[in-house]
C-alpha positions in Angstrom: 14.5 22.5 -8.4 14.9 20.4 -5.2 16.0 17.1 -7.4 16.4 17.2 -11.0 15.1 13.8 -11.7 12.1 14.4 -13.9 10.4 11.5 -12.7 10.3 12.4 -8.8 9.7 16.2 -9.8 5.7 15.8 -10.5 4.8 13.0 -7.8 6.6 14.6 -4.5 3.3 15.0 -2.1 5.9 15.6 1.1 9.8 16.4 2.7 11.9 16.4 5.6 15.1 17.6 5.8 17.4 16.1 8.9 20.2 19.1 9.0 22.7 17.1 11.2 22.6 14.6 8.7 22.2 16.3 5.4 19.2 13.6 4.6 16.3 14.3 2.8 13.3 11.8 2.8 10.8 12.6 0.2 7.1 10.7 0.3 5.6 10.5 -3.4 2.0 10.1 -4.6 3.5 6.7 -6.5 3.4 5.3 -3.3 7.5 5.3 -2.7 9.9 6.7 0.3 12.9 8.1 -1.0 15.9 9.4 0.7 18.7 11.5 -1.0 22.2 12.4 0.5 22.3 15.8 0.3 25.7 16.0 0.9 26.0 15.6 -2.9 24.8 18.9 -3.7 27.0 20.0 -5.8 26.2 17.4 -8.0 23.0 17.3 -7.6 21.5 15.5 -4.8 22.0 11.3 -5.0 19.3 9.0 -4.2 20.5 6.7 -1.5 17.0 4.5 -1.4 14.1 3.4 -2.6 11.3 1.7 -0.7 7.4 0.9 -1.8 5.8 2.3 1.4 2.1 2.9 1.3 0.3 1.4 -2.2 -2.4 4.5 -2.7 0.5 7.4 -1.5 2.3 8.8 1.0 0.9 11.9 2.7 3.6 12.5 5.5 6.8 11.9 6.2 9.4 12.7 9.4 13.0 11.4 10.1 14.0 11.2 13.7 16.7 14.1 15.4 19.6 11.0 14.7 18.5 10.8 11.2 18.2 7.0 11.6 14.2 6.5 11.4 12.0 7.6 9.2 8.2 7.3 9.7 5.6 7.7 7.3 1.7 7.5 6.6 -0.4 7.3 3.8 -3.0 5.5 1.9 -3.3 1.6 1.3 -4.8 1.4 -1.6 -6.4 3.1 -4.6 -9.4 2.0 -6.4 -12.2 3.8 -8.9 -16.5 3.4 -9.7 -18.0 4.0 -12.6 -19.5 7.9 -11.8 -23.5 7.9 -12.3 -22.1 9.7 -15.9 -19.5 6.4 -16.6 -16.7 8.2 -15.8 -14.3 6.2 -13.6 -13.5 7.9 -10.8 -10.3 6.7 -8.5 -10.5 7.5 -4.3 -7.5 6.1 -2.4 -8.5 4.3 1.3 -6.5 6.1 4.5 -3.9 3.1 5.7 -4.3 2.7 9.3 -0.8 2.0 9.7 2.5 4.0 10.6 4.9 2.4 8.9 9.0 3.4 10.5 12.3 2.6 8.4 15.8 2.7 9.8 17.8 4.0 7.5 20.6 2.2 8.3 19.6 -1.3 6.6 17.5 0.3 3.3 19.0 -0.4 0.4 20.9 -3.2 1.6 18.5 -5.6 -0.6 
């Protein structure tokens, strides 16, 4: 498995490996940007950050040849209707947005 955490394994919806930096950035349906040092490997690979991006999911993710940005798009929100049948059914709206991180100041609070 690409990262043993259980509770990143079942919402990853896209990567990016930078190779001259050894940094991963993976985009999750939960809405999060998370980056991993994957320098760490032989421990496992450490979660260097955190960051709520886009509220309904991230759908892509890319980190710049320097390793220091990392871009990212997704949707803004989720919401459901009640299906003719009274199901709900949930649809998530596209964000118009491009939202770009330097990955030098996350996780610096």
């Amino acid at each position: 498995a690409l990262v043993a955490d259980s509770e990143i394994s079942h919402c990853v919806t896209c990567i990016r490996p930078n190779h001259v930096t050894s940094t991963l950035a993976a985009g999750c349906s939960d809405g999060t940007l998370r980056v991993f040092d994957g320098k760490w490997r032989k421990r496992g690979n450490k979660e260097v950050a955190k960051v709520k991006s886009h509220l309904g999911g991230v759908v892509s993710v890319d980190i710049s040849e320097d390793g220091n940005l990392i871009c990212t798009t997704g949707y803004s929100a989720r919401s459901s209707f009640s299906s003719a049948g009274g199901a709900q059914v949930s649809y998530a709206f596209p964000d118009q947005h491009v939202l770009i991180y330097d990955v030098r100041y996350l996780g610096r609070g």
